[in-house]
C-alpha positions, 0 to 999 in steps of 0.5 A: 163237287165233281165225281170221284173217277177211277184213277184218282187219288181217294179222299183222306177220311178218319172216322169211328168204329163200331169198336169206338176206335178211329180208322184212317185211310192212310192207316191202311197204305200198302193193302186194298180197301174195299170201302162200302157205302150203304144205307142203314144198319140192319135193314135187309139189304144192308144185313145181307151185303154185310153179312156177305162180306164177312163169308167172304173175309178171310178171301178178301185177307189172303188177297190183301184187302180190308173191308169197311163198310160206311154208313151215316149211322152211330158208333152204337147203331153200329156196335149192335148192329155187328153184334146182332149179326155176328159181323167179323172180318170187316169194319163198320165206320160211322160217319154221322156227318155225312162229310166221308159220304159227301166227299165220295159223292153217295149221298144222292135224291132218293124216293122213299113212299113217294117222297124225294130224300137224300140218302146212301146211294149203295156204292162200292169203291175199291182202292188200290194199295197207292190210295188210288180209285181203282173201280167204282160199283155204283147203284149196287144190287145185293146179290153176287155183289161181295163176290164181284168185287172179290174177284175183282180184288184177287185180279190186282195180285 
């Protein structure tokens, strides 16, 4: 499959929240979706993003964007995941398939104690509010993360 590139028309996805009901991307035209990919539901690093995402909600709100953060964990991984780390202002969307992640190319080879797996390789894509690509932050690092693409996102205005 070949690699999502900036411009591009993002791929179409419905999939389940941690509240059991479905978002769409096409449920969100006309705003900016901040899509996240990460590993696993309260892992440190992934604890962390999510957590940094939510201190930063109500920016990302006034600048018109949503945020949803996709793992291939469950509906109910999810459900105390958020509850655990008081997670608001963003949607945890569980893709227990892999067919969203697949579709956006971050499931990659990883090294895990030695041994190759395929895992979420972090990656942030930002969509404009036509439904197009408009930056990828592959390979993410936690920190000053959130804050990148927020002043990313207040840059489309």
């Amino acid at each position: 499959m070949a690699e999502i590139q900036v411009g591009q028309v993002a791929p179409e996805f419905t999939l389940p929240t941690q509240t059991g009901d479905t978002v769409s991307l096409a449920d969100c035209k006309g705003k900016i979706v901040v899509l996240y990919f990460y590993p696993k539901d309260d892992t440190p690093g992934c604890t962390l993003e999510a957590k940094t995402f939510c201190s930063l909600a109500q920016e990302f709100e006034r600048a018109g964007a949503v945020i949803l953060g996709v793992s291939r964990d469950t509906v109910a991984s999810h459900q105390k995941f958020a509850a655990k780390h008081e997670l608001s202002g963003l949607t945890l969307l569980a893709d227990t398939t892999s067919a969203v992640c697949d579709a956006y190319g971050v499931v990659k080879e990883k090294n895990m104690f030695g041994k190759k797996v395929l895992g979420i390789e972090r990656t942030t894509f930002v969509i404009d509010r036509d439904g197009r690509i408009a930056k990828i932050y592959p390979k993410v690092k936690v920190d000053g993360h959130a804050e990148a693409v927020l002043a990313f996102v207040q840059s489309m205005e």
